[in-house]
C-alpha positions as CSV (number, residue, x, y, z in Angstrom):
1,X,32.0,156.4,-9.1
2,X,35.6,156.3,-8.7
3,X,35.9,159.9,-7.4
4,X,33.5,159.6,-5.3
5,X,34.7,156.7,-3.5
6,X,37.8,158.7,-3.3
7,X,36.4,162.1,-2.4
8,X,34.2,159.9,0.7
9,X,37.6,158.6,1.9
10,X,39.5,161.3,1.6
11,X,36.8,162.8,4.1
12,X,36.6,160.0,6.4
13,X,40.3,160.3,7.0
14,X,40.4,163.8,7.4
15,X,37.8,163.8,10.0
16,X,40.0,160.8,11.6
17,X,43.0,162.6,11.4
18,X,41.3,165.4,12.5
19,X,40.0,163.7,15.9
20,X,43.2,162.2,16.4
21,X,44.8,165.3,16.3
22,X,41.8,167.0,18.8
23,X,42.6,164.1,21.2
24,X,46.5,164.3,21.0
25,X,45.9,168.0,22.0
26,X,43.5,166.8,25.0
27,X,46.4,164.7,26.0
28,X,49.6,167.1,25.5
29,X,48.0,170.4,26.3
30,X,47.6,169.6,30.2
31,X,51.0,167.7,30.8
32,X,52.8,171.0,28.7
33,X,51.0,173.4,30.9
34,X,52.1,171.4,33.9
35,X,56.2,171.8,32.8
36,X,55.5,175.2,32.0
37,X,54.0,176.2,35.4
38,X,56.8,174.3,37.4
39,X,58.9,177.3,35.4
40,X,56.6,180.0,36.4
41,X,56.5,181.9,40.1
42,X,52.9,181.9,42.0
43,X,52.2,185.3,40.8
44,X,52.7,184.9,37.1
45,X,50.3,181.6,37.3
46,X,47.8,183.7,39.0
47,X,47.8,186.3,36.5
48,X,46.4,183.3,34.0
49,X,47.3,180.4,31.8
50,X,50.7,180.9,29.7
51,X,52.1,177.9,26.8
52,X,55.5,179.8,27.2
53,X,58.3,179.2,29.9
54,X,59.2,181.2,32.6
55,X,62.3,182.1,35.1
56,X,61.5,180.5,38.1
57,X,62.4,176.9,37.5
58,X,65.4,177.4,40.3
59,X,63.6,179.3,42.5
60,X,60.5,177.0,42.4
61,X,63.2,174.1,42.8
62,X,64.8,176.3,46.4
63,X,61.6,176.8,47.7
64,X,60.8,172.9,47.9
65,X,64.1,172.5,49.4
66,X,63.7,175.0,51.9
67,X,60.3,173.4,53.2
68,X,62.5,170.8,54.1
69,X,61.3,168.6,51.2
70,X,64.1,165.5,50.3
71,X,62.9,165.6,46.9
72,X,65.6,163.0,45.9
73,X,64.9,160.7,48.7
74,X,61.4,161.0,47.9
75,X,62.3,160.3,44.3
76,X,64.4,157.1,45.7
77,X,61.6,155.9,47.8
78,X,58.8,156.2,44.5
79,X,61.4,153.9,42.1
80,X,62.1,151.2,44.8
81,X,58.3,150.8,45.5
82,X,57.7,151.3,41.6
83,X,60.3,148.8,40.2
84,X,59.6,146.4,43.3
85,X,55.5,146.6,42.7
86,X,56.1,145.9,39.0
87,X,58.4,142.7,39.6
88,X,56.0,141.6,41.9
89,X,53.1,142.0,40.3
90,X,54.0,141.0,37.0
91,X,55.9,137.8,38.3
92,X,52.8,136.3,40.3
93,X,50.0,137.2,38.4
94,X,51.6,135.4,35.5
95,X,52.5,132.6,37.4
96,X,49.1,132.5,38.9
97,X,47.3,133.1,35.6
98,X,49.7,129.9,34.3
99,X,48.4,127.8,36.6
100,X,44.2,128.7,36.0
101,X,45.2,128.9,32.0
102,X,47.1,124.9,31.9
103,X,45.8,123.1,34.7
104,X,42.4,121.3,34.9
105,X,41.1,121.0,38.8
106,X,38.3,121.3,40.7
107,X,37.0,125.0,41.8
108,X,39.2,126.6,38.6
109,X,36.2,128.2,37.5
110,X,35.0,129.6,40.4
111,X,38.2,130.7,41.5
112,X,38.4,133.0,38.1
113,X,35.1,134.2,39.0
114,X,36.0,135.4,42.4
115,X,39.1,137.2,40.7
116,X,36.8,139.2,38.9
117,X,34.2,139.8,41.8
118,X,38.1,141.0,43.5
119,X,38.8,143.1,40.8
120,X,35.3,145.4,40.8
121,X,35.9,145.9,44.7
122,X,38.4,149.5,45.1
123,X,40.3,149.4,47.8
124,X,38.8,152.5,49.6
125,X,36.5,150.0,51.1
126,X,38.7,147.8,52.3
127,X,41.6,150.0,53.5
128,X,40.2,150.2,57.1
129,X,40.3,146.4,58.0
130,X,43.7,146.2,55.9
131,X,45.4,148.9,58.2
132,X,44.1,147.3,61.1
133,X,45.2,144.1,59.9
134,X,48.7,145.0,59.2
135,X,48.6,147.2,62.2
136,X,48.4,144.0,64.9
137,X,51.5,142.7,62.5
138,X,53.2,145.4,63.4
139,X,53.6,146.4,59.9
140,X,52.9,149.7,59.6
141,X,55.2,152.6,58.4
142,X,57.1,150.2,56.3
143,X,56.9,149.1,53.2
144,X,55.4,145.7,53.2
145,X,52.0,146.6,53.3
146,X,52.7,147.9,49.8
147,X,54.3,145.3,48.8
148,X,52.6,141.9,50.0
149,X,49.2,142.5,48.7
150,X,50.6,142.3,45.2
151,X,51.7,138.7,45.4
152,X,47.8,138.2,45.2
153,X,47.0,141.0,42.5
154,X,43.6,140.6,41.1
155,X,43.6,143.3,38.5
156,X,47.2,141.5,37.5
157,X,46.1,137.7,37.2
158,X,42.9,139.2,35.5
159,X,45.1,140.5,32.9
160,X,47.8,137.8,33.0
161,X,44.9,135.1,32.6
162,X,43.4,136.7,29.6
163,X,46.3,136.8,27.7
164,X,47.6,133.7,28.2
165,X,44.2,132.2,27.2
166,X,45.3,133.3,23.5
167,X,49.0,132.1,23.3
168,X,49.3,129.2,25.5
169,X,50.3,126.0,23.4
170,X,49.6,123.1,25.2
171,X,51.4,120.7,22.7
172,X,54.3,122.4,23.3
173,X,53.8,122.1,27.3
174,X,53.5,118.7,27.0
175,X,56.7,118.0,24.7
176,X,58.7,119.6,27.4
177,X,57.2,117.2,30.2
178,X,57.8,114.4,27.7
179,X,61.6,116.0,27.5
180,X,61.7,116.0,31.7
181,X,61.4,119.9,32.2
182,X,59.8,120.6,35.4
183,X,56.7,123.0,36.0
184,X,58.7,125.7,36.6
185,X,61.3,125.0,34.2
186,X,58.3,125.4,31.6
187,X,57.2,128.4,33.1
188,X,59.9,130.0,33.2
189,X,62.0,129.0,30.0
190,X,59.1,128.4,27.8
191,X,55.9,130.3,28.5
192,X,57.8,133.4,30.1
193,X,59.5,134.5,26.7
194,X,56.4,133.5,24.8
195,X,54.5,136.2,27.3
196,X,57.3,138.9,27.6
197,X,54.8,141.3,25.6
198,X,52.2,140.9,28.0
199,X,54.2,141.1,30.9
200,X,55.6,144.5,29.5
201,X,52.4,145.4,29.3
202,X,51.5,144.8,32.5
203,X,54.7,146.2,33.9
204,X,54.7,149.0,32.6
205,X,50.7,149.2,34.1
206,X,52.0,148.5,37.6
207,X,54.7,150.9,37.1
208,X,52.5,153.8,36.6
209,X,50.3,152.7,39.5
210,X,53.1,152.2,41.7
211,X,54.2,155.4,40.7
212,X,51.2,157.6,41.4
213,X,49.8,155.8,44.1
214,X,49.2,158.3,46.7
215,X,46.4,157.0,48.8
216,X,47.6,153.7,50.1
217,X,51.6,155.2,51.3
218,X,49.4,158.1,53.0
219,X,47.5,155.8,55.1
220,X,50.4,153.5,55.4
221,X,53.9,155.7,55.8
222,X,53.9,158.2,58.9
223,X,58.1,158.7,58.9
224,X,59.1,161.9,56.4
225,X,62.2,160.1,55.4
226,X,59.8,157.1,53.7
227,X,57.4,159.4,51.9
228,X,57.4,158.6,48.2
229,X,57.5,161.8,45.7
230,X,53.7,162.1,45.7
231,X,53.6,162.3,49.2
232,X,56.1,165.1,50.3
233,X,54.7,167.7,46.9
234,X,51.5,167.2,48.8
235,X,52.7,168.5,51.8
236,X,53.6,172.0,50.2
237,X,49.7,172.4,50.2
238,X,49.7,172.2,54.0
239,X,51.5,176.0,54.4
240,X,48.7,178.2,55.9
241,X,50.0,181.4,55.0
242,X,51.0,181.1,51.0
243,X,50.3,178.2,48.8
244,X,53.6,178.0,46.3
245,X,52.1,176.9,43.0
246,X,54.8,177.1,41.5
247,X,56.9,174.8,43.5
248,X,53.9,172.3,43.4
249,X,53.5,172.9,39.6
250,X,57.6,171.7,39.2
251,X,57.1,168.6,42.1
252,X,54.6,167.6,39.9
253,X,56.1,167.8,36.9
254,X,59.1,165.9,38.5
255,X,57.1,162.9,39.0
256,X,55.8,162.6,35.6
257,X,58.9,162.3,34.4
258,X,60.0,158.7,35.0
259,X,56.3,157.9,33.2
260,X,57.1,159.5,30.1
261,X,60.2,157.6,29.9
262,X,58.8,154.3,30.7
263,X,56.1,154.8,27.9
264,X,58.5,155.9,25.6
265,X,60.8,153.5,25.7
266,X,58.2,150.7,26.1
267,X,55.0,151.9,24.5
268,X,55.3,149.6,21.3
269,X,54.7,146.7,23.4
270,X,51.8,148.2,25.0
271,X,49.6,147.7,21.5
272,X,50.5,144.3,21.2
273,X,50.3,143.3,24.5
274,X,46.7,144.3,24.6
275,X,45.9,143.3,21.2
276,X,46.8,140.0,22.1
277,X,45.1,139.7,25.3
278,X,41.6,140.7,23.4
279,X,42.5,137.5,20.7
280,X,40.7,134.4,21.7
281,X,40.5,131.1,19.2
């Protein structure tokens, strides 16, 4: 019996292991092809798929200069919306989430109802009224219309709300009125270390949002020198006479970059910051 129980789960964890490894391969396989085409010209990546560098890297790197492509201005303009986004985001949504988590009042409820209902509605379908809206502002071609929506983040507060649920202690909320610390002062010196897990989580969420959001600046931005990173690779599509893959292939692999980092240097907190948020009592 002994053996057996040991042969069965020495199978089950090789045919774990061996998923694990099948999706690791799903994952890597695509964003290593990616770097490897950014060093390859447009002729060698039309000859077929290669796993081994190329040459090119340079000259794929002068041709997206020479289209007139401010690759680090674009890279500027993606980390300012990125890092503002996150702050934003991560800020209010907690601080909104705070107040439907501790306080008792009339319409809480329905008001977390209606975040959800916000949260199922994509914002293709609501992008023509929001440009005209911040059109008659006068708003348009900056970057507030990025930026001002996520004060009210939905799909932030969702988050926020559910992971507060399982970590708030009220006892301890109401030892610090008791002491004379203002609503605030709890928020922030009390319940904002308690959540920093979550709001890494979160953050590092809005950051790769932020980051590859393409179709909001595209309606939005109409002045060359605002266009995030997305935004000016996309334009080495337009050329009517040669398509430059590999130019594209290293513009994309460009803005991948800052994600990898951010994961790696943060991803441990992505684990518990989700576990967390799916723990109720």
């Amino acid at each position: 019996m002994i053996n057996k129980y040991k042969f069965g789960t020495f199978v089950m964890r090789f045919f774990v292991y061996a998923l694990l490894f099948i999706l690791l391969l799903i994952v890597i396989v695509p964003v290593w092809l990616l770097l490897v085409n950014g060093t390859r010209s447009t002729t060698e990546i039309n000859q077929g798929i290669s796993l081994l560098p190329s040459t090119h890297m340079i000259e794929n790197y002068k041709l997206l200069l020479a289209k007139g492509l401010d690759l680090p201005k674009g890279f500027a303009n993606s980390l300012f919306l990125a890092v503002t986004s996150t702050v934003i985001t991560v800020y209010f949504s907690f601080l909104t989430a705070y107040a439907l988590v501790v306080y008792t009042f009339r319409g809480r409820k329905q008001i977390s109802n209606f975040i959800i209902v916000l949260v199922m509605i994509p914002m293709q379908l609501t992008i023509l009224g929001f440009y005209k809206f911040m059109a008659n502002l006068g708003l348009t071609d900056t970057y507030f219309p990025l930026l001002l929506p996520l004060i009210a983040n939905a799909g932030g507060t969702f988050f926020a709300k559910q992971y507060l649920e399982s970590m708030v202690i009220q006892d301890l909320i109401d030892a610090a009125r008791i002491d004379g610390a203002s609503e605030l002062g709890i928020f922030h010196t009390i319940m904002t270390p308690l959540a920093i897990p979550g709001m890494i989580t979160l953050g590092i969420f809005s950051f790769v949002y932020s980051w590859n959001n393409f179709f909001t600046p595209f309606i939005m931005l109409s002045t060359r020198s605002k266009f995030t990173l997305p935004m000016l690779v996309q334009l080495m599509r337009g050329d009517a006479y040669r398509t430059e893959y590999g130019a594209i292939y290293l513009g994309l692999g460009l803005t991948i970059i800052p994600i990898i980092i951010v994961y790696a240097l943060a991803s441990r907190y992505i684990i518990s910051g989700i576990a967390m948020g799916a723990i109720k009592e």
